[in-house]
N, C-alpha and C positions, 0 to 999 in steps of 0.2 A: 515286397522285393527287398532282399537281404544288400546291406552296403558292401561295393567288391573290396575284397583286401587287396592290400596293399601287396605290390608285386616283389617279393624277396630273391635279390640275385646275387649271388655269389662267384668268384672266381679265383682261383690258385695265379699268384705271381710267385715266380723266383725271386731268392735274398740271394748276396753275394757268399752267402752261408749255404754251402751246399746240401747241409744237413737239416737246413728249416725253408719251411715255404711257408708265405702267407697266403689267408685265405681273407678275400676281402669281401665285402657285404655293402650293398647301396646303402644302408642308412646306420645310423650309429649303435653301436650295439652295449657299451658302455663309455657315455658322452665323458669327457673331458677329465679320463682317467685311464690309469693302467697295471697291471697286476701280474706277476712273472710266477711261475708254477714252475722254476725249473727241476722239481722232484714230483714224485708219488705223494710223498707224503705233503707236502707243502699243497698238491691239487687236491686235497678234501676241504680245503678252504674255497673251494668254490663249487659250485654243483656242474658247471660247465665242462671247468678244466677234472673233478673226479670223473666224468662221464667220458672225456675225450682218454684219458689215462686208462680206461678198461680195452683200448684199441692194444694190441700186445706191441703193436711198433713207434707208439706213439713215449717219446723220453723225453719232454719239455713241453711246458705250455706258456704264450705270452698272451693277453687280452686288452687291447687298447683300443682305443673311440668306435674305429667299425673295419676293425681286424682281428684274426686270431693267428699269432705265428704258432707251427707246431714243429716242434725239434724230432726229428725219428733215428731212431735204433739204427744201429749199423746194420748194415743187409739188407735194409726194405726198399722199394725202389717208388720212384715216385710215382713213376707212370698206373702204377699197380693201387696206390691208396688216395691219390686223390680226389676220384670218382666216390670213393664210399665216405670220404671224412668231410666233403662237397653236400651229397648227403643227408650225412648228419647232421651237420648244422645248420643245413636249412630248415629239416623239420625240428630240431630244435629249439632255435629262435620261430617257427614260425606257430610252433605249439606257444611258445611264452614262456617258456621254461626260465628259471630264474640264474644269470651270468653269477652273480655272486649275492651271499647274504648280508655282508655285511661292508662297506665302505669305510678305508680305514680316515684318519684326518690329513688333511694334506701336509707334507711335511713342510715341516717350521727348519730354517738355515739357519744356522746359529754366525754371527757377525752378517746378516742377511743386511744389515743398517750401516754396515762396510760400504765406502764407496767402492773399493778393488772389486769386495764379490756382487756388490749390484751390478758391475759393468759383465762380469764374467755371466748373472743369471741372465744379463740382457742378453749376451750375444749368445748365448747356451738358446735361450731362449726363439732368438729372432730366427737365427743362422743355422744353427749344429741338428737341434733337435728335429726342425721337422724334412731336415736332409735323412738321417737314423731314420725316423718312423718312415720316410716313402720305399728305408731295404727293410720294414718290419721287426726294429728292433726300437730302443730308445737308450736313453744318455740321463743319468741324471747326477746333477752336482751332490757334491758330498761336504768337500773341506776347502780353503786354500790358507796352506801354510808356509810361511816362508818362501814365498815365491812356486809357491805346489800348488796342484791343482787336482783333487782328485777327484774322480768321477766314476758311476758303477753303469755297467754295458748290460744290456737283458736282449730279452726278446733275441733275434738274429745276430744281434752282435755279442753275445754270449760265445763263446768259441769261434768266432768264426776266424778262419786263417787270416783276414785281411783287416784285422777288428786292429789289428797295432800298427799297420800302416794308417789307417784311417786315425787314430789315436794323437800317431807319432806326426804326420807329417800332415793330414787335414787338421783337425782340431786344436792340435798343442801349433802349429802352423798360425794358425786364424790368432787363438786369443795371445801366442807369443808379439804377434804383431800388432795387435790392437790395443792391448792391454801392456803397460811395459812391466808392470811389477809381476808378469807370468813369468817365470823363467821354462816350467817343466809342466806338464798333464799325464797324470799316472791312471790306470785304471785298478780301482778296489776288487780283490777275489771274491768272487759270489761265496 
């Protein structure tokens, strides 16, 4: 008697991003990482996101813990693709097919031994980030200079209309308050 596999389930949620949905998966699909394909060219760096990029509507990929957000083309509508891209990535990941080849090293913050930006990676950390990844996108720190604070938006929050109120008045909000040497939070152009 062969061991039953493991039961893979997937489901499409809306982002505040009208243009990206995430597609979520019971178990992790790449642990405690995450990887932004917002081109063509940038998805041959994975065999996932190359594969999801041959879909003609599909114009952005993001792949975190045990989600994929997919940015689509103007005109496509959702109701229409997300049975087939559901899909796909079931059999997919359930063939084994490999998310990516290579893992890059996790970025090193340069003033990381700053007390200002340890407090900023705490609350980036504790607070911001896994609010961002439950709309399918992520946040990650960059710089802070001179009372600046800069940070790069992917996944959903990559274009999305509400990615500068979310910026402006949640995050630069949170660490203006917590932190007093924040004054500002800028977001870096992909």
């Amino acid at each position: 008697m062969s061991e039953p596999k493991d039961f893979l389930n997937i489901y499409a949620e809306q982002t505040p991003n009208p243009e990206t949905m995430k597609f979520v998966f019971n178990k992790m699909i790449l642990p405690d990482d995450a990887l932004d394909f917002p081109t063509r060219e940038k998805g041959q760096e994975s065999p996932l996101a190359k594969s999801l990029y041959e879909f003609s509507f599909v114009n952005g990929v993001f792949i975190m813990n045990n989600f994929v957000t997919i940015t689509r083309l103007e005109g496509t509508e959702w109701h229409e693709v997300i049975p087939i891209v559901k899909e796909f990535l079931k059999a997919y990941v359930e063939a084994g097919e490999p998310i990516v080849i290579a893992r890059a090293e996790p970025q090193k913050y340069e003033g990381a031994e700053n007390q200002v930006v340890a407090q900023i990676l705490e609350i980036l950390d504790t607070y911001i980030k896994p609010a961002v990844e439950t709309d399918g996108g992520m946040i990650s720190f960059k710089s802070f200079n001179d009372g600046v604070v800069t940070v790069e938006l992917k996944g959903s929050c990559s274009g999305c209309p509400s990615s500068t109120v979310t910026l402006k008045k949640g995050i630069e909000g949170l660490l203006t308050k917590m932190v007093p040497e924040v004054k500002e939070v800028v977001a870096e152009a992909i």
